[in-house]
C-alpha positions, 0 to 999 in steps of 0.5 A: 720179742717177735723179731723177723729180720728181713733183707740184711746187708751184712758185710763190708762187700755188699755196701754197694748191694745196700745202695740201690735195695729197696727197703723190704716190707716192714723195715724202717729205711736204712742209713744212708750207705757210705761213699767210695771211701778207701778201705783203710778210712771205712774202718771206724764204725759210725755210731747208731746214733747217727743212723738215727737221725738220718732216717725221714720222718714220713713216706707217701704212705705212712708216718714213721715214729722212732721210739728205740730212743725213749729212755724207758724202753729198757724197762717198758713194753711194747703197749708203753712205747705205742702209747708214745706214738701220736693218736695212739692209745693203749690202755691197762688191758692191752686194748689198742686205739688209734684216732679214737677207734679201736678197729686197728691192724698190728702187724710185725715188720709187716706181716701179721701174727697170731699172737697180735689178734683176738683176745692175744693182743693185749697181753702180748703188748703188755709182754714184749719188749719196747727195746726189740722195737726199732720205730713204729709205722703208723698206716692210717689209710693201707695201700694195696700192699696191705691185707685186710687180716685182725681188723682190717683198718688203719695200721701200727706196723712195728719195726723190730730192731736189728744190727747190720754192722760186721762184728758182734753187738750185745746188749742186757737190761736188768730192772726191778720194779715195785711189789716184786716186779722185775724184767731182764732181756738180753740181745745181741747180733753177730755179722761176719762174711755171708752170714748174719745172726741175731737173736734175744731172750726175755723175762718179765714179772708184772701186771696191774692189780685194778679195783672197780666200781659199777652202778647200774640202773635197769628198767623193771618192766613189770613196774615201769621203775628203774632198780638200782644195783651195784657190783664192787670187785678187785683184782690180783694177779702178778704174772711170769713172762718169757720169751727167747727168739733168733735170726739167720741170714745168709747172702749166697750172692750179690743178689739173692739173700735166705733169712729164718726166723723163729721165736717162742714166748710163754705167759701165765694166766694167772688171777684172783679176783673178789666181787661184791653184788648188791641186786634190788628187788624186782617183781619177780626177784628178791633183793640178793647180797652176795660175795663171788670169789674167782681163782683163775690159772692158765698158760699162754704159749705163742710161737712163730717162724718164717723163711723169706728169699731175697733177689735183686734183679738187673734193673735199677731197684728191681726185687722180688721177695717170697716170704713164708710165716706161720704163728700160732698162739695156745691159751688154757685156763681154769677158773674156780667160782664160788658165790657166797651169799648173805642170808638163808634165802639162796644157797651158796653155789660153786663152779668152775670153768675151763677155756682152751683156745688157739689161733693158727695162721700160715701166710704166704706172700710174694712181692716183685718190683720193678721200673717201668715207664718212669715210674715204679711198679710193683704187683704181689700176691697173698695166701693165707689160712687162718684156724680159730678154736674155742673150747668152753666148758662150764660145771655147777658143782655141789657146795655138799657133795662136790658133784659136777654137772656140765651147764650147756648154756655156758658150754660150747665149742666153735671153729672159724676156718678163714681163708684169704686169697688175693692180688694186687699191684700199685704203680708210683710215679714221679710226675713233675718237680713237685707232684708224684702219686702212688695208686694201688688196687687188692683183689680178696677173695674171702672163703668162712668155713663156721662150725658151731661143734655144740649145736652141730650148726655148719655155715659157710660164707664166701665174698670177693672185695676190690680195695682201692686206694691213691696217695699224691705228694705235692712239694710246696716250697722247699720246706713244706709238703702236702700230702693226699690220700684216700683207701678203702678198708674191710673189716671182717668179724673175727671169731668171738665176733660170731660165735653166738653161745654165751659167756660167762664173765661174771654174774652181772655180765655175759657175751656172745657173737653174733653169725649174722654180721657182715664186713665193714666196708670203711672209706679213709681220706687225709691231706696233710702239710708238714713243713717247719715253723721256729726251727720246730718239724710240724705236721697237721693232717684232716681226715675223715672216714666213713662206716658202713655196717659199722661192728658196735656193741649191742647190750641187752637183758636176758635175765634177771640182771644179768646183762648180755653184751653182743655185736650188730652192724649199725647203720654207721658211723663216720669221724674226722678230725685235725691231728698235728704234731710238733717236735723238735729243740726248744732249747740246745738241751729241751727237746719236745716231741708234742701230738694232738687230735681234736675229732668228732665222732658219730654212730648210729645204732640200734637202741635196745627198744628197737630204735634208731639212735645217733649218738655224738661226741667231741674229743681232744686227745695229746701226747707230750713229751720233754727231754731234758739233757741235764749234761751230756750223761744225765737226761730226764724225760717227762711225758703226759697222754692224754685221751679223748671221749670216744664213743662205744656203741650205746655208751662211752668212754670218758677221758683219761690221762696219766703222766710218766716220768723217766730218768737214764744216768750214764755211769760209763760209755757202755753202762746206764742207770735208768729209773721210770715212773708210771702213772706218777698222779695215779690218774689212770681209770677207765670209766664207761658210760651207758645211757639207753632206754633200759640201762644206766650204767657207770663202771669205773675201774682204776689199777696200780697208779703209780709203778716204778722200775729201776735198772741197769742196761749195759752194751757190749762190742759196737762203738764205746759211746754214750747210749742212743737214747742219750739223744731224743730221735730227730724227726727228719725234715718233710721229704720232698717226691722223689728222694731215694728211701725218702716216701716220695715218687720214684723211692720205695713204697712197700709196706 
């Protein structure tokens, strides 16, 4: 969906231009460019297939995972594809872990966007096109290069897909799926002279209907005995997605390039939900039965655009990029409320509740690069403006005469206004045949303007933090590398983290932020080894990281039953872990791409008496995937996610797993048939945990299971060969220091 083109090469001229770029920030490396072939021999397009496998699989400061070629990318979205990627974890509601923790960065072609932050990200995940996505780059200790923004910890770059080759190049997929499911996108890009231009448009019709269970225990403190109480719900609620986006470059000269982008997606909001609450007696409250019914309709809009310059200097590998987005994203939606309940005992109540909030960044940045003293150095600096606003309006209305009266204890309107000024520069070196580092430093300034416009409460907070971070590679043999680095992170709240009214989100549950929290400071160390084994590329990489003022979730009574959820600086946290992976041919038609992460994980918290409770936890969590070439048109895919026990501050989560199928036919060299089924077990539930001094709880929550699609995709201009994703990605051998685009000292580092 949010595609940014950045630096394109976009004429046969400019193939010697090509050779000596550097690649832009967020962009996968290019293909290695032609030699001085004679004019009349360059004629035949190469096959994209080919670009594929030339790319390496890690840089000095990331690994990079090429997921265009899984074969449900037609009809997936972007959230399917991350669940491909290894340590990653996307779940039903779009929440996103990476090595267990959910403080995780998204930025597109490295820069972030609105509609990947706060409560936007999920949904936006579950809307975009996995097909726009051209490899996923995942950051696990940020460089200098890299701000702190939504989050604030390792990072997911996604590399969105683009065509650089002279002519047009035209792509449609249509599929439809089960209970009325359908998505359709088509894209293209067409290159000629100077210009360059490339765009797409999307619908999808989807989502995931769930039924949940709680069981919940609470201590009655006035009798010192604990009151059972249960919640049954279920869900419904199939929303319309579209989006339409577009590109255009331009080369005024051999060195400098103009690009401007923009796109728009819409989304519905749209939802029916029935709960069934049973509350035991307390001694102060009667046992109460009743039925709450929830009719919710709203709309998400969200759109972008941006201008970048371009300019290679005179220096080998010198550049310099100035680059302007601004995004936005709009959500709206009403939801009507009636509780029903058994018995003459309470009255029947209604309500309704409107919610209307918005989120606005500008971010301007600039980058330059340039050789120095056998080395490479490069210094940036960012402006950014990030707007926040919530708007919250809560009515009790009369089951009888249909009066509304506005509930301020369920109303308010916020505003967060954030401000992030900062420098940085990071110098790479080459030391030796077999050692070359990268160091960096940021400088952030960070300027808090908080208007809680209910209570008329202002607050202001400001701080400056300095960010380091290093990264070594060391050459082993001729095969195998080692890596080492560390970074240091700042996760800043976010405005639903601070906002401290309460919402409501249904009888059992209410949240709110809490002003009072401060950043979390996370320092990151990894080594790693990559070499080949059997023929078979593997990676395996320790790592440990450390919280301080860790944000957890803090739970506590605030009436009867009712349960609010909040946010508090624990006292820490820290987690470490092996992560391998394994990937390559098993046979000349079974190929494995295979993942695992064995961590343990340990927070301290406060517990809802007030006391000091470390908790821990052992996990395992992996990822495999088969692919089968039956023939040379025939290719069957089977991948099973799994994910580890991961703590969430006086609970847990418990493991999961789900198992996808996928099968592409290829009916002609332009024409595939592809099939995908998800969840084929119906497996996939999400359970937590709470065991503390007041509250037992187990909720238990389950969706779909199995959802199949079905549907054609069909490729026009470009070569007439088998599709892509016919050939399983190679991952590319480890990369030794200095290989030009290649990750190590002396090739390109930025983000």
């Amino acid at each position: 969906m949010h595609k940014i083109v950045l630096t394109a090469c976009l004429a046969a001229p400019l193939t010697a231009l090509a050779q000596t770029q550097p690649q832009a920030q967020g962009q996968a490396t290019p293909a290695k460019p032609a030699t001085s072939a004679k004019p009349k021999e360059a004629a035949p397009v190469v096959p994209s297939v080919t670009v594929a496998g030339e790319r390496p699989t890690n840089r000095i400061d990331r690994q990079v995972y090429d997921v265009k070629s899984d074969i449900s990318s037609t009809n997936g979205t972007a959230a399917d594809a991350l669940n491909n990627v290894p340590s990653v974890a996307v779940d039903p509601d779009g929440t996103v872990t990476l090595r267990g923790s959910s403080n995780v960065q998204i930025l597109v072609d490295g820069k972030p966007s609105a509609m990947l932050q706060g409560d936007n990200r999920g949904p936006t995940l579950q809307a975009m096109n996995a097909d726009d996505i051209e490899s996923v780059e995942v950051i696990n200790n940020p460089g200098a290069q890299f701000g702190n923004e939504a989050g604030g910890g390792p990072i997911l770059n996604l590399v969105m897909r683009r065509n650089r080759k002279p002519g047009g190049f035209a792509n449609v997929n249509a599929n439809a799926g089960y209970a009325g499911r359908y998505n359709s996108a088509a894209s293209g890009s067409y290159n000629e002279g100077p210009w360059g231009f490339q765009g797409g448009v999307n619908v999808r019709h989807d989502g995931r209907n769930s039924t949940a269970v709680v069981s919940r225990d609470r201590l009655d403190p006035a009798t010192g005995n604990f009151v059972h109480s249960s919640q049954t719900s279920s869900g419904a609620g199939l929303n319309d997605m579209g989006g339409v986006n577009g590109t255009v470059s331009y080369n005024l000269d051999q060195s400098d390039t103009l690009t401007a982008s923009a796109n728009y997606m819409a989304r519905g909001n749209d939802q029916r939900g029935i709960d069934h609450y049973l509350n035991g007696a307390t001694a102060g409250f009667p046992a109460t039965d009743y039925v709450r019914t929830t009719a919710r309709e709203g709309d998400a809009k969200n759109f972008s655009w941006g201008a970048r310059y371009d300019h290679k200097g005179q220096l080998p590998n010198e550049t310099l990029k100035i680059d302007l987005r601004v995004s936005a994203s709009e959500n709206d939606s009403n939801s009507a409320y009636a509780n029903d309940y058994a018995g003459d005992n309470l009255p029947d109540t209604r309500a309704h509740q409107r919610n209307d909030n918005s989120s606005h960044i500008v971010d301007f940045t600039g980058d330059y690069e340039r050789p120095l003293a056998g080395g490479s150095l490069k210094a940036g600096y960012k402006v950014a403006t990030n707007k926040n606003n919530f708007d919250t309006l809560y009515t009790d209305i009369n089951p009888q005469t249909s009066a509304a009266v506005v509930n301020p204890a369920r109303s308010n309107r916020f505003d967060l206004e954030e401000t992030v000024v900062a420098l940085y520069g990071s110098y790479q070196l080459k030391l030796n045949e077999r050692w070359g580092v990268l160091g960096g430093l940021r400088t952030e300034y960070t300027d808090m303007d908080i208007h809680q416009i209910t209570s008329g409460t202002e607050a202001k907070n400001s701080y400056t933090n300095f960010i380091p971070s290093l990264f070594a590679t060391y050459k082993a043999t001729e095969d195998a590398n080692m890596r080492f680095s560390y970074a240091r992170r700042i996760r800043r709240p976010n405005a639903n983290d601070l906002n401290p009214y309460v919402v409501y989100r249904d009888e059992f549950n209410v949240s709110s932020g809490n002003p009072m929290l401060k950043p979390t400071k996370t320092d990151s160390f990894e080594v790693g080894y990559e070499t080949k084994l059997a023929g078979l590329e593997t990676n395996l990489r320790g790592y440990y990281r450390k919280d301080t003022d860790a944000i957890v979730d803090y739970r506590t009574f605030i009436a009867n039953n009712v349960l609010l959820t909040t946010r508090q600086n624990g006292e820490g946290s820290h987690s470490s872990g092996l992560e391998f992976t394994v990937s390559g041919k098993l046979t000349p038609s079974l190929t494995l791409n295979s993942s695992g992460n064995l961590a343990r994980s340990q927070q301290t918290t406060q517990d809802d008496t007030g006391a000091l409770v470390t908790r821990s936890a052992n996990s395992l969590s992996g990822r495999v995937r088969l692919n089968y070439a039956y023939s040379a048109a025939t290719q069957v895919q089977m991948a099973l996610q799994m994910q580890g026990k991961t703590l969430s501050g006086q609970g847990y989560r418990s493991p999961n797993n789900t198992f996808n199928l996928s099968v592409r036919q290829a009916v002609t060299p332009r024409l595939s048939l592809v099939g995908t089924v998800t969840d084929l077990f119906s497996t996939n539930k999400m359970e937590t945990v709470i065991n503390s001094a007041t509250l037992r709880e187990t909720g238990t929550r389950r969706f779909d299971g199995r959802v199949f699609y079905v549907g054609l995709s069909y490729r026009l201009g470009g070569p007439a060969t088998a599709p892509e994703s016919n050939n399983e990605p190679r991952f590319g051998p480890p990369q030794g220091p200095g290989g030009p685009g290649r990750g190590g000292p002396g090739g390109p580092s930025d983000g």
